[in-house]
VEXKOLMAR-76569 format. One line per 3 residues: number of its first residue (from 1); their letters; for each residue x, z, y of C-alpha. Coordinates in nm, 3 decimals. Layout:
% residues N
NUM> A> X/Z/Y | ... $
***
This chain:
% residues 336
1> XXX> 1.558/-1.297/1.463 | 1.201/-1.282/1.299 | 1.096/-1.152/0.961 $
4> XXX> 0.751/-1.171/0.803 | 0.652/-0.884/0.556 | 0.326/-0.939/0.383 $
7> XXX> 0.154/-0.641/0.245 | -0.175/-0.590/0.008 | -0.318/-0.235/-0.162 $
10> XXX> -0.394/-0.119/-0.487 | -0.278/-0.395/-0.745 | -0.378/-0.353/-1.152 $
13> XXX> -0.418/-0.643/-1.324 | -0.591/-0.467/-1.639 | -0.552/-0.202/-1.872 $
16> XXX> -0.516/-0.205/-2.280 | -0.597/0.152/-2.236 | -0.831/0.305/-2.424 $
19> XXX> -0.961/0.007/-2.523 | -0.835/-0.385/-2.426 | -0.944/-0.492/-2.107 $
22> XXX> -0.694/-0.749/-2.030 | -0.810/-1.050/-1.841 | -0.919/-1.378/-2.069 $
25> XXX> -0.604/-1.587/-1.944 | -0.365/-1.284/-1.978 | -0.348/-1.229/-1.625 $
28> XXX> -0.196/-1.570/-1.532 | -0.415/-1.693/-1.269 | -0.528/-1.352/-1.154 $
31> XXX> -0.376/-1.355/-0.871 | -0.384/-1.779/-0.818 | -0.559/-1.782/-0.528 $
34> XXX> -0.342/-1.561/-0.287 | 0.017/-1.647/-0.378 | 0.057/-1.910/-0.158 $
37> XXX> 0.012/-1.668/0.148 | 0.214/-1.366/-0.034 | 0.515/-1.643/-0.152 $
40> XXX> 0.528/-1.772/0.233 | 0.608/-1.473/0.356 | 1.009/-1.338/0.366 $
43> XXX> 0.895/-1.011/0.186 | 0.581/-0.926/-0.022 | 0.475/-0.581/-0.090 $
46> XXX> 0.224/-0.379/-0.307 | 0.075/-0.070/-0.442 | 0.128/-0.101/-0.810 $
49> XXX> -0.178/0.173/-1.019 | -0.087/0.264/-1.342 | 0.205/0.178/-1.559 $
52> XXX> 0.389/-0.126/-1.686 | 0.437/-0.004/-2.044 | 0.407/-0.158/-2.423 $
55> XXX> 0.233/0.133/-2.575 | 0.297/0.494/-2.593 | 0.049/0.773/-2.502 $
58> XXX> -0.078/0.933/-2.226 | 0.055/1.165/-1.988 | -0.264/1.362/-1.901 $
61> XXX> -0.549/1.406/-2.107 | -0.961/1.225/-2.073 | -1.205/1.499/-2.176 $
64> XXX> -1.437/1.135/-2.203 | -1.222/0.846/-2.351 | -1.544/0.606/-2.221 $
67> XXX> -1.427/0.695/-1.862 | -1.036/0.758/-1.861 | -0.879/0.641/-1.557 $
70> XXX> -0.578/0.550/-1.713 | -0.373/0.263/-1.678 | -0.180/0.080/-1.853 $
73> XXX> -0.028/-0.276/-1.815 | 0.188/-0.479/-2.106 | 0.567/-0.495/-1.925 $
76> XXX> 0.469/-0.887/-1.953 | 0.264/-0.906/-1.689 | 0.571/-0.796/-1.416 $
79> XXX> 0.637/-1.146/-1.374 | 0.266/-1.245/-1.273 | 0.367/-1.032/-0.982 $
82> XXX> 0.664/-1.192/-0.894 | 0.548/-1.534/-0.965 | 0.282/-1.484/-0.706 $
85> XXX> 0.570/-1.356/-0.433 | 0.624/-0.998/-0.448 | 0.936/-0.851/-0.353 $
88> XXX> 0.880/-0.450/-0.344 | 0.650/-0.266/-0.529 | 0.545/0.100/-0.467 $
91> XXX> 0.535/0.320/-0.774 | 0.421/0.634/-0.529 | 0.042/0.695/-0.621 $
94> XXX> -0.159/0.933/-0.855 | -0.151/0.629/-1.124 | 0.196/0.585/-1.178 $
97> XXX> 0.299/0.819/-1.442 | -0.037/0.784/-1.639 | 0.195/0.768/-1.913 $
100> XXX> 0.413/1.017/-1.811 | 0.798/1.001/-1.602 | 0.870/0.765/-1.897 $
103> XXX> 0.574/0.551/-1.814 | 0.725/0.523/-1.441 | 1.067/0.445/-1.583 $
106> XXX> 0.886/0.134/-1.825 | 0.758/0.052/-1.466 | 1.080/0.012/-1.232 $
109> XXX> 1.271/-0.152/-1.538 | 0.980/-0.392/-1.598 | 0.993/-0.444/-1.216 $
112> XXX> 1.369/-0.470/-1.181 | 1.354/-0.724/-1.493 | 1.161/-0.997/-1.296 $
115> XXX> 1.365/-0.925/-0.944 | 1.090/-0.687/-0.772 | 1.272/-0.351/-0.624 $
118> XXX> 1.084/-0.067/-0.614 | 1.033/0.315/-0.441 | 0.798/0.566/-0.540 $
121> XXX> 1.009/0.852/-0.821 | 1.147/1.156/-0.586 | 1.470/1.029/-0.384 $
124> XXX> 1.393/0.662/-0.483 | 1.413/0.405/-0.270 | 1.508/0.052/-0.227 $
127> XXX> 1.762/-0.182/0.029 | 1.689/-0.566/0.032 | 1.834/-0.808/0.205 $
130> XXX> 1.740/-1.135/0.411 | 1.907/-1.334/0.626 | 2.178/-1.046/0.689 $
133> XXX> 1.895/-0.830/0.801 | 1.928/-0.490/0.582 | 1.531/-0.333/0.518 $
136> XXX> 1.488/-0.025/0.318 | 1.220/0.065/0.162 | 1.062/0.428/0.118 $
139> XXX> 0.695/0.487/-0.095 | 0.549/0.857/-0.022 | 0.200/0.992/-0.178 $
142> XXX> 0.088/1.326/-0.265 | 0.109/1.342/-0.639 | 0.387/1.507/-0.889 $
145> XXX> 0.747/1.361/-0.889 | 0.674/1.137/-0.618 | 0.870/1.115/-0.294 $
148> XXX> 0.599/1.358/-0.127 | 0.431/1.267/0.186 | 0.292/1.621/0.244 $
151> XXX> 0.644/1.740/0.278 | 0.682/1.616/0.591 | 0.996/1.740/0.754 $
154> XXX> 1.171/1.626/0.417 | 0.962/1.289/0.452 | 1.095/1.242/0.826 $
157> XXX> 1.457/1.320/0.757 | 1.477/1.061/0.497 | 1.342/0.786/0.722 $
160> XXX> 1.544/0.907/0.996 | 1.874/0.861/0.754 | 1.778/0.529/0.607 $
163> XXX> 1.672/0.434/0.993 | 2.061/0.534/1.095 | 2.233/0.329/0.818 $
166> XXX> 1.969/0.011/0.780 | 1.815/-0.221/1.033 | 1.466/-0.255/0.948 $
169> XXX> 1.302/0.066/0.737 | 0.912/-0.007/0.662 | 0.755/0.297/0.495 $
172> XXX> 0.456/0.292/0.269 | 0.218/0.614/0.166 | -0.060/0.739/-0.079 $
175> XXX> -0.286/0.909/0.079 | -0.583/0.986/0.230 | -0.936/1.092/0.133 $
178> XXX> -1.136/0.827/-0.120 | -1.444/0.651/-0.134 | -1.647/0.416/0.092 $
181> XXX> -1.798/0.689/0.315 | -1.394/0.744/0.448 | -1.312/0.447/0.626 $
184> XXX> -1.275/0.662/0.933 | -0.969/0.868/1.039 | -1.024/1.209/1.046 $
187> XXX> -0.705/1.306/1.227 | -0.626/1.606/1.055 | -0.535/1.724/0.723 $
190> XXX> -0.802/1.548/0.447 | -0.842/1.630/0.095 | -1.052/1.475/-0.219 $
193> XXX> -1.190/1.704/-0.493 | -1.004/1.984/-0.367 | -0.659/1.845/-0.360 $
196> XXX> -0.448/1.843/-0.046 | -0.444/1.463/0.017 | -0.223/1.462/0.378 $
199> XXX> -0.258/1.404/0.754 | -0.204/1.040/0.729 | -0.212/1.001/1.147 $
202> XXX> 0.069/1.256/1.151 | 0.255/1.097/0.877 | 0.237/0.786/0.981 $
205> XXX> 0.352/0.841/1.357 | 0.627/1.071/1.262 | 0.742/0.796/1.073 $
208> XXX> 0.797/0.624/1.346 | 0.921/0.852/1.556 | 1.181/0.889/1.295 $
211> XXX> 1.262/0.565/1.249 | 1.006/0.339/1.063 | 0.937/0.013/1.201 $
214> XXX> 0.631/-0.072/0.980 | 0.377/0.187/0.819 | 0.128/0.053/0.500 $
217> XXX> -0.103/0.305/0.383 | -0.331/0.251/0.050 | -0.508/0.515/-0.136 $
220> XXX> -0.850/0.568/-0.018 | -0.990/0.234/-0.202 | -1.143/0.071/0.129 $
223> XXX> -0.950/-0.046/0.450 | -0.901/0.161/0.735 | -0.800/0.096/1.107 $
226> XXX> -0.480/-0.003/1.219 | -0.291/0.071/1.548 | 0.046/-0.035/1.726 $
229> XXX> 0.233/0.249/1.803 | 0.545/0.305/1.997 | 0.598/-0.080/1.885 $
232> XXX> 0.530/-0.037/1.555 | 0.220/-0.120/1.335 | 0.054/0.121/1.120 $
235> XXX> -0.185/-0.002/0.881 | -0.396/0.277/0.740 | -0.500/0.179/0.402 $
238> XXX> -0.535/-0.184/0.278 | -0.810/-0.082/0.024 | -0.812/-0.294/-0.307 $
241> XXX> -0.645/-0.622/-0.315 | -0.620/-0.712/-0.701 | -0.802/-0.445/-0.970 $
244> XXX> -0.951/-0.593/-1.259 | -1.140/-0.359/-1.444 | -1.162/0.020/-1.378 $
247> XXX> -1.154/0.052/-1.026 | -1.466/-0.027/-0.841 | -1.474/-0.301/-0.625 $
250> XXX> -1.867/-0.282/-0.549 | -1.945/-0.319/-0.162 | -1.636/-0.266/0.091 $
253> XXX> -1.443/-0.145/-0.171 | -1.382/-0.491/-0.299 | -1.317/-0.584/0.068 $
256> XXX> -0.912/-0.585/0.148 | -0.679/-0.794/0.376 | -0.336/-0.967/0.272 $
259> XXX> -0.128/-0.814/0.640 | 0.130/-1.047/0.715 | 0.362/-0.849/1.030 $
262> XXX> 0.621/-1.061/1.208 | 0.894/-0.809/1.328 | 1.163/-0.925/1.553 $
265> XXX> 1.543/-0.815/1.486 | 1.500/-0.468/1.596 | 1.211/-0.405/1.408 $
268> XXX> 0.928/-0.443/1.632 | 0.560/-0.585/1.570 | 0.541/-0.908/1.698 $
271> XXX> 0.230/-1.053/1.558 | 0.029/-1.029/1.279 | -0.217/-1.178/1.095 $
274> XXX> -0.520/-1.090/0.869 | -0.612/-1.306/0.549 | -0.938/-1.177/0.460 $
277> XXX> -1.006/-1.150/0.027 | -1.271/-1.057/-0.196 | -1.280/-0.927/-0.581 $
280> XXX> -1.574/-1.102/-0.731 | -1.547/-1.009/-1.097 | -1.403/-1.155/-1.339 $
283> XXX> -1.194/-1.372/-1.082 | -0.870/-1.231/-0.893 | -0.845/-1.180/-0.505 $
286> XXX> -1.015/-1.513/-0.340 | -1.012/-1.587/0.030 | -1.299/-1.445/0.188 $
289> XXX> -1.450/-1.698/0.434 | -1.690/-1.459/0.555 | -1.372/-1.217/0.684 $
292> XXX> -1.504/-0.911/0.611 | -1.180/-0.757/0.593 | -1.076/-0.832/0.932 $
295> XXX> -1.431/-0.740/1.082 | -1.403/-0.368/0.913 | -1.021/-0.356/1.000 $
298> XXX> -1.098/-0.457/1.359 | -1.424/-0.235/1.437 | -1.245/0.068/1.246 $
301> XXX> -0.943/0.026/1.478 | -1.139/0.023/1.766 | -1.350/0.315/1.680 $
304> XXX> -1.109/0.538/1.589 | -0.818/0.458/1.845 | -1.047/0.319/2.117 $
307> XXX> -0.727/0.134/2.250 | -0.529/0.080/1.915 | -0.287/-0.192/2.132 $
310> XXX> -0.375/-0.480/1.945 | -0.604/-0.781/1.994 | -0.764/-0.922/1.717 $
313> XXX> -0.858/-1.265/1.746 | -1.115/-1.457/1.517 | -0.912/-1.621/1.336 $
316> XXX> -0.710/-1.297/1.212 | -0.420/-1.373/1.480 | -0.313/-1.001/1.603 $
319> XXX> -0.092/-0.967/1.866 | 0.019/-0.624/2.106 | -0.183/-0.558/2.419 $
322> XXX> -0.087/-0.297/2.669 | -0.195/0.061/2.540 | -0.144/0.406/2.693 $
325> XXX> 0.093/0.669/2.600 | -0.033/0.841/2.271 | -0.040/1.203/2.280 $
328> XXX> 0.052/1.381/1.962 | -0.194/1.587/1.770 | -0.096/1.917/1.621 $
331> XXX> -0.014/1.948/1.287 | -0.257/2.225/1.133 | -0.112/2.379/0.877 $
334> XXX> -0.339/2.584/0.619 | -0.254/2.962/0.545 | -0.148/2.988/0.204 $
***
């Protein structure tokens, strides 16, 4: 038994919020160039930003309308995501109620309209099914409503449940510091403009421990290492794959990998295998000759784990190597 699980980062594909900034072809081809990798694989999964929604206003306020960070999609342009492969979607990030819970709800329905399942609202989650193989799917971050990564004994009882009662469980979070100078794992608690942003190291092995048998971070808007762990993979952030306007995308931070994991039937990594894109504005995600996403991913994973129990060939093969025991860091918590 094999299954292949593709998995990309932050995903708009334009915003009619404040002002129009849809793409000339209406998002069609946006994403053209990657969906024959995404569509191979048995599963596809992605970060969505923002909202799905036709209309309505805001659910926080822009002191400057010229730089809101807002979000928000036409309902239309679910099935561009599902006609280039993707089967699960995470709605867990500090985007997805732009428009308010209601802006979430336009989201899953839009979503559940074109076949794509999704996780991300508190006590959502999602079961597919292939080939008699039963995966859930869980989506944490740090933000309001959201399944919440930073309450991690809550976070770790869930996956242990869904690990008792499915066969595969892959796990995806929100969360880390962001900007280009964080590529690097702190391994402790990390926060960005004062807000508690999570241990994602901790998370993301006591995941494991408690059941997950495939980890995808996103947040930080650049890639970060990845590691095998206890059989597992965890990918630390995948950076962003497909943002058209509003999200920068100058330097590394246009930089992301499309991580396709091969699990066998009990939910351990296999192989893997890093397709290497680029955001060149105006086009979508293109295929980065040049693999700068796998170069970053695999001199990140190095440096930070110094043994992460992977090999990383040239071509973006990755396949488990003999690692030692991990010893588990401490969870500081801050005094109130």
């Amino acid at each position: 038994m094999r299954i292949s699980i593709a998995a990309v980062g932050d995903m708009m594909l334009g915003t009619d919020y404040p002002e129009n900034h849809l793409p000339d072809d209406d998002g069609v081809g946006f994403l053209a160039d990657v969906t024959p990798i995404l569509s191979a694989a048995d599963l596809a999964i992605g970060n969505l930003e923002g909202v799905l929604i036709d209309g309505g206003q805001p659910g926080k306020k822009c002191g400057n309308p010229a730089a809101c960070y807002l979000f928000r999609s036409p309902t239309r342009y679910a099935k561009h995501y599902r006609n280039a492969g993707f089967d699960l979607m995470s709605l867990a990030n500090n985007h997805a109620r732009d428009f308010g819970e209601e802006g979430r709800s336009s989201s899953m329905t839009a979503l559940d309209t074109v076949g794509i399942l999704s996780s991300g609202r508190e006590g959502h989650f999602s079961i597919i099914l292939r080939a008699d193989t039963s995966i859930a799917y869980l989506a944490y971050a740090v933000t309001k409503d959201s399944n919440v990564l930073l309450d991690y004994e809550l976070a770790f009882a869930n996956i242990e449940l869904h690990a008792a009662e499915h066969d595969i469980v892959v796990v995806s979070f929100h969360g880390g510091a962001e900007g280009a100078d964080v590529t690097h794992l702190p391994f402790a608690e990390e926060e960005y403009y004062g807000e508690p942003r999570g241990d994602v190291v901790w998370f993301a092995r006591g995941a494991v421990d408690a059941g997950a048998d495939l980890v995808i971070g996103h947040g930080p808007h650049v890639v970060r290492g990845i590691e095998r762990y206890k059989d597992r993979l965890i990918a630390y952030s995948l950076g962003n794959f497909a943002t058209y306007y509003g999200i920068s995308v100058a330097g590394i931070k246009g930089v992301a990998p499309i991580l396709t994991t091969t699990l066998d039937g009990d939910g351990r990594f296999v192989e893997g295998l890093i397709t290497s894109t680029v955001q060149l504005r105006p086009a979508g995600p293109s295929i980065d000759e040049k693999q700068r996403a796998l170069n970053l991913i695999r001199g990140l994973s190095i440096d930070d784990f110094a043994t992460p129990g992977l090999n990383f060939s040239k071509d973006g093969i990755i396949t488990p190597v003999e690692r030692p025991p991990v010893e588990p860091h401490p969870l500081v918590v801050t005094p109130d």
